[in-house]
C-alpha positions as CSV (number, residue, x, y, z in Angstrom):
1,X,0.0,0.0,0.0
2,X,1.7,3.1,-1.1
3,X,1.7,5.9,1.6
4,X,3.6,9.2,2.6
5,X,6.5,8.3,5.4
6,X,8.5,10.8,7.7
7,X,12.0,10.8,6.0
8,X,15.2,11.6,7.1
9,X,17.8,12.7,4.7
10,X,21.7,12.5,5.6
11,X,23.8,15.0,3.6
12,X,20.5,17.5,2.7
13,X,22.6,20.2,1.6
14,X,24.3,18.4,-1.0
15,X,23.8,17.5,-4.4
16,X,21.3,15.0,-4.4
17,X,20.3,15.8,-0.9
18,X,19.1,19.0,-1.8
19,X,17.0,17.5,-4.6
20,X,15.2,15.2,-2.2
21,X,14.5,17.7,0.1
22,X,12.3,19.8,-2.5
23,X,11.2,16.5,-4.2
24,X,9.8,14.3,-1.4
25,X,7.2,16.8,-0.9
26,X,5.7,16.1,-3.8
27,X,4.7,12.7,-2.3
28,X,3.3,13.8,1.1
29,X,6.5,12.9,3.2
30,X,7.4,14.8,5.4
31,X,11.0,15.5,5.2
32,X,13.9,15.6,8.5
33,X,17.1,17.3,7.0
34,X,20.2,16.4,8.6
35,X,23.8,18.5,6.9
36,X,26.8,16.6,7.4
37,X,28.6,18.9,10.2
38,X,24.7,17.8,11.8
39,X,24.9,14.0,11.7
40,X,28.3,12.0,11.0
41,X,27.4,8.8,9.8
42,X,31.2,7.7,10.8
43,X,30.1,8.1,14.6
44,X,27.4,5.8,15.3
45,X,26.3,7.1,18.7
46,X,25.8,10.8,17.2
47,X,23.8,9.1,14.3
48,X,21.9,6.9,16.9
49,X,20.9,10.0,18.8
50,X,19.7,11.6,15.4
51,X,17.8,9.2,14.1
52,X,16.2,7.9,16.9
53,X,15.1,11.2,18.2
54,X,12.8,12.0,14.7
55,X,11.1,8.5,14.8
56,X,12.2,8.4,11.2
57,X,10.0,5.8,8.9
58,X,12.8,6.2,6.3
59,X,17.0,7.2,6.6
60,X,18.3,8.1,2.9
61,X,22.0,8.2,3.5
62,X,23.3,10.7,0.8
63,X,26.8,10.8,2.9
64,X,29.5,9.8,1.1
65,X,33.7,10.2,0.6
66,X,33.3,10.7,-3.4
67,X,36.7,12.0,-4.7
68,X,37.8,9.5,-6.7
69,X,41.9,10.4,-6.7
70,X,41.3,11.4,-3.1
71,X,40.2,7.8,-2.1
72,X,43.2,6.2,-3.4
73,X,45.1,8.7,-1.0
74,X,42.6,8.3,2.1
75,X,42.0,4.7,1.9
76,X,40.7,4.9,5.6
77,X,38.7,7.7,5.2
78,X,36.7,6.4,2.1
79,X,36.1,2.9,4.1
80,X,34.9,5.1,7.3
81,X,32.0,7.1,5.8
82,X,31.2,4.8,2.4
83,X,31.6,0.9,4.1
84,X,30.9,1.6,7.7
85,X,29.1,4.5,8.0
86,X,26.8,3.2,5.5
87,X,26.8,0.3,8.1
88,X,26.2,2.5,10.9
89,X,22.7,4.1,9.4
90,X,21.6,0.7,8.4
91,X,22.5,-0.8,11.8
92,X,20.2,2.4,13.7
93,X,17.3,1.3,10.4
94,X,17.2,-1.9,11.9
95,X,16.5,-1.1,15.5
96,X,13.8,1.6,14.4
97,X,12.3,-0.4,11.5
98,X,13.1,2.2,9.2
99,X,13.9,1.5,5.5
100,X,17.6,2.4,5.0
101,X,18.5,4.2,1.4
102,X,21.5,4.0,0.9
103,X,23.0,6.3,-2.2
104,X,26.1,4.2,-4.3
105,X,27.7,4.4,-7.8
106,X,28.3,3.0,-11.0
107,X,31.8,2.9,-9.5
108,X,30.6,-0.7,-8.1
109,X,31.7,-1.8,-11.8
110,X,34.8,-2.6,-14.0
111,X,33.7,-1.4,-16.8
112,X,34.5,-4.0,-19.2
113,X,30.9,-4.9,-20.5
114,X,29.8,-3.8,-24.1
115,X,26.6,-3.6,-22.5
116,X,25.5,-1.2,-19.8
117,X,25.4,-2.9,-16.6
118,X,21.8,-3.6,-15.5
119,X,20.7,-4.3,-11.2
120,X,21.7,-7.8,-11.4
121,X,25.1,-7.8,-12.8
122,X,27.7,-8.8,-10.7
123,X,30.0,-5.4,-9.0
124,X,33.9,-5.5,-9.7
125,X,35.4,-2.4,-8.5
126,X,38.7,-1.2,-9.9
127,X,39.6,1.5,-7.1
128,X,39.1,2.1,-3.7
129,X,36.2,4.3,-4.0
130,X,34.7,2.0,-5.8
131,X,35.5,-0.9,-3.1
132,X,34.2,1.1,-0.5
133,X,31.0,1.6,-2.4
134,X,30.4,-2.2,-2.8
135,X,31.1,-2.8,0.4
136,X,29.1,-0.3,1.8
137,X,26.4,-1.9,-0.3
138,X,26.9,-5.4,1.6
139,X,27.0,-4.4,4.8
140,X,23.7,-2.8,4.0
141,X,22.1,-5.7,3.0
142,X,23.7,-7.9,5.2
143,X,23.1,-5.3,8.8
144,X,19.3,-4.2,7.7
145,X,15.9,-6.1,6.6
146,X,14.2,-3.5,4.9
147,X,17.0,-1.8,2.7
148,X,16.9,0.3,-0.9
149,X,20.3,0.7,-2.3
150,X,20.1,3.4,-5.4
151,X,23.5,3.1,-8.0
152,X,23.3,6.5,-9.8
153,X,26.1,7.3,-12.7
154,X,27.9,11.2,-13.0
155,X,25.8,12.9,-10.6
156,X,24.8,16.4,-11.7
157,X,22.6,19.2,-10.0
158,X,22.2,22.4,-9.0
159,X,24.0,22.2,-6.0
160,X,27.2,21.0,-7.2
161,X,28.9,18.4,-5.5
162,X,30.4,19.5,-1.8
163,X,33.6,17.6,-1.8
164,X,34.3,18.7,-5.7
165,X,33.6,22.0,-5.7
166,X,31.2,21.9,-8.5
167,X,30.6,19.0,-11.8
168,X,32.2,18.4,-14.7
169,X,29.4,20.7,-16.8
170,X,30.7,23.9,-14.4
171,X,34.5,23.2,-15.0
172,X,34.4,23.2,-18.6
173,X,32.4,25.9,-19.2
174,X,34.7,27.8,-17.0
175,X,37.3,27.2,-19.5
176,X,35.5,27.8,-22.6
177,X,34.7,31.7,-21.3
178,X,37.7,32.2,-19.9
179,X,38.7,30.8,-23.6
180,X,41.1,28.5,-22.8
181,X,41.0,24.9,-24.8
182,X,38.4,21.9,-23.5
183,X,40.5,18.3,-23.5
184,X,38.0,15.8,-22.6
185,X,38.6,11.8,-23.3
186,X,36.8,10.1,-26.1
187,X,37.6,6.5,-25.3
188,X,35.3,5.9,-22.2
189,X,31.5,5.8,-22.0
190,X,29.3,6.8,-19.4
191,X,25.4,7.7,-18.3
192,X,24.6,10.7,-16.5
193,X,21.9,11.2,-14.0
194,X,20.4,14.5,-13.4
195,X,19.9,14.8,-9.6
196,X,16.8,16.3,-10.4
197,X,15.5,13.4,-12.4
198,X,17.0,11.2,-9.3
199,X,15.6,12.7,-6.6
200,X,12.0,12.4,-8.1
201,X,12.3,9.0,-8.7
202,X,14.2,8.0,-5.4
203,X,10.9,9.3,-3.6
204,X,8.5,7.9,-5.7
205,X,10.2,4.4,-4.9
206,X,10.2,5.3,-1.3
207,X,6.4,5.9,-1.6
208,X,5.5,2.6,-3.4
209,X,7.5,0.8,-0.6
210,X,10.0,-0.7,-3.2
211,X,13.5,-2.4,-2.0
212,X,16.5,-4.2,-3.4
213,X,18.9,-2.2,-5.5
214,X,18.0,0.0,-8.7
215,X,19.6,1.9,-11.0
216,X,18.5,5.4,-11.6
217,X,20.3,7.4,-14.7
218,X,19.1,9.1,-17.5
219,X,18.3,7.2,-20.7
220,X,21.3,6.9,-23.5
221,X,25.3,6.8,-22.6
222,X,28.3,9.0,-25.0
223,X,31.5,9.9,-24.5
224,X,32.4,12.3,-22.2
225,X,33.5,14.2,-25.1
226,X,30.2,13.8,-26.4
227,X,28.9,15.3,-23.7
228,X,31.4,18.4,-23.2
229,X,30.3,19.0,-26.6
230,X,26.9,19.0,-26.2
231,X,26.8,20.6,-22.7
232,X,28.5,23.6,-24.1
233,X,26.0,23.5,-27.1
234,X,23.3,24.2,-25.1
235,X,23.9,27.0,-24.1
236,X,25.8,28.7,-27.7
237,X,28.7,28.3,-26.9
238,X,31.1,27.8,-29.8
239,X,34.2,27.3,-28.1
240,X,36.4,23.9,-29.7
241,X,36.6,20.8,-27.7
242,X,39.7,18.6,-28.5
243,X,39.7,15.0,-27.8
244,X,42.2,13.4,-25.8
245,X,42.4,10.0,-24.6
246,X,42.5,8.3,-21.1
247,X,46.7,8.2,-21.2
248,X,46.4,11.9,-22.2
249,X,44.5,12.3,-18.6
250,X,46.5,10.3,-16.4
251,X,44.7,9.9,-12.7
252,X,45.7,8.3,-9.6
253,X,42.7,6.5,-9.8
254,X,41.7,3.7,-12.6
255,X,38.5,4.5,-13.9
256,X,36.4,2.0,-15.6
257,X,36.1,3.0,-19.2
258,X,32.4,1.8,-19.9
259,X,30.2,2.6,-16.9
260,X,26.9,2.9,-18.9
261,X,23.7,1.8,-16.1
262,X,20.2,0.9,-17.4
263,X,17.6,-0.7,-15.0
264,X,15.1,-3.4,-15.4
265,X,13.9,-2.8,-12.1
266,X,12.4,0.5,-12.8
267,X,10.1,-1.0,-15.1
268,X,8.9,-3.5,-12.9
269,X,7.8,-1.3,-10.8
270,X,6.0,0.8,-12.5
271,X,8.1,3.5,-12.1
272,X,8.3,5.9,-15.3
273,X,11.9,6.0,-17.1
274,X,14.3,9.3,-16.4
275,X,14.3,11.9,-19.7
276,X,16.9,10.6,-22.1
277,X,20.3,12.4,-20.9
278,X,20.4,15.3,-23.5
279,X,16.8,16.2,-22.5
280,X,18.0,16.5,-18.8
281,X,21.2,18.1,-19.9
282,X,20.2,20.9,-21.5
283,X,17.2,21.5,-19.4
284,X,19.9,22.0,-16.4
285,X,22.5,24.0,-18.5
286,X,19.4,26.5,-19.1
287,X,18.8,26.7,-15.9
288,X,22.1,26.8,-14.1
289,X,23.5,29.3,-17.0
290,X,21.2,30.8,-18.7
């Protein structure tokens, strides 16, 4: 029976945190923001005193250590807020009842499918984020009963991410008015997911009481050159994008070159597909730039 809940949202001032908050509304819930310097999900007896003080009916656990390079650095830090901390809100979900949502990545994957990786496949991370992210993911299944674990792929919003200081979208348009060349790779694919799109969908889920992991991304996958080029398209600008590959780009950090999600999930549950990731692109490049 689909109803509105009393949801707490870890990390509301962040990307996709900021998106739930004005999105959740829309289905009747009513929403408990918590910012990070608020509730550490690394500390379990600060989160324990959160969460069990607003008699939550869901915990969505945006928190996360997300800078790819950084991770390889901070080994301990990523493990800390993406493996146990994600075990620390599901542990508190289980002595409340509350459904734990728990936010991971396409980063779960190696990337060498020709196909885009669908809920069932198998993860196989490549770098420590990536690690921490699946692992997070098991000790969420394995520390809660009721659980939703949501893999989006090259988050984008509004709000651009905390720990990055903005997106990818922000960086290169940046360059292209301050007119200096755009080098972006052209030999790895990806989706995108609009945290718009997400946020929408993450609370329609919570409202039809769905679990078990989905993947939520915009429809389609390019090049991220493909999408430097059409990013800055949108909004006229004519600046030249050159094409580099991944050796051009070296990072601490191996990244999987095909990272492409689609869900099967989604469909099953009656949930509607997210715009296709042009659609959703230049819809946000309007808006954030117009």
């Amino acid at each position: 029976m689909y109803s509105s809940k009393k949801v707490a949202v870890i990390g509301s001032t962040g990307q996709l945190g900021s998106d739930l908050v004005k999105h959740l509304g829309e289905y009747g819930h009513e929403i408990l923001p918590y910012s990070h310097s608020e509730l550490e999900v690394e500390d379990l007896e600060n989160a324990r005193n959160s969460i069990l003080g607003s008699k939550a009916d869901v915990v969505i656990n945006c928190a996360a250590f997300h800078d790819v390079n950084l991770c390889e650095d901070m080994p301990n830090k990523a493990f800390s807020t993406n493996a146990v901390g994600a075990q620390n809100i599901a542990k508190i979900c289980q002595e409340t009842d509350a459904l734990c949502v728990n936010i991971s990545t396409y980063y779960v994957f190696d990337g060498e499918s020709t196909k885009p990786y669908v809920e069932h496949d198998v993860p196989n991370p490549i770098n420590v984020y990536g690690v921490s992210k699946s692992a997070g993911e098991t000790l969420v299944k394995q520390s809660s009963t009721k659980w939703l674990t949501v893999r989006l792929a090259s988050l984008f919003g509004s709000v651009g991410a905390r720990g990055k200081k903005g997106n990818f979208f922000e960086a290169i348009l940046k360059r292209a008015e301050l007119g200096e060349p755009v080098k972006v790779i052209t030999d790895s694919r990806t989706s995108i997911t609009s945290s718009f799109d997400a946020s929408r969908t993450i609370a329609q889920l919570i409202y039809q009481g769905n679990t078990g992991i989905y993947h939520i991304a915009n429809q389609g996958a390019c090049t991220w050159y493909e999408l430097a080029c059409e990013a800055l398209s949108c909004v006229g600008s004519e600046n030249p994008v050159l094409p580099i590959t991944s050796s051009e780009y070296p990072a601490r950090a191996r990244r999987p070159r095909n990272v492409a999600l689609e869900s099967v999930c989604l469909a099953e549950s009656g949930v509607e597909a997210l715009p296709h990731w042009k659609e959703a692109l230049c819809t946000y490049m309007g808006e954030r730039f117009p």
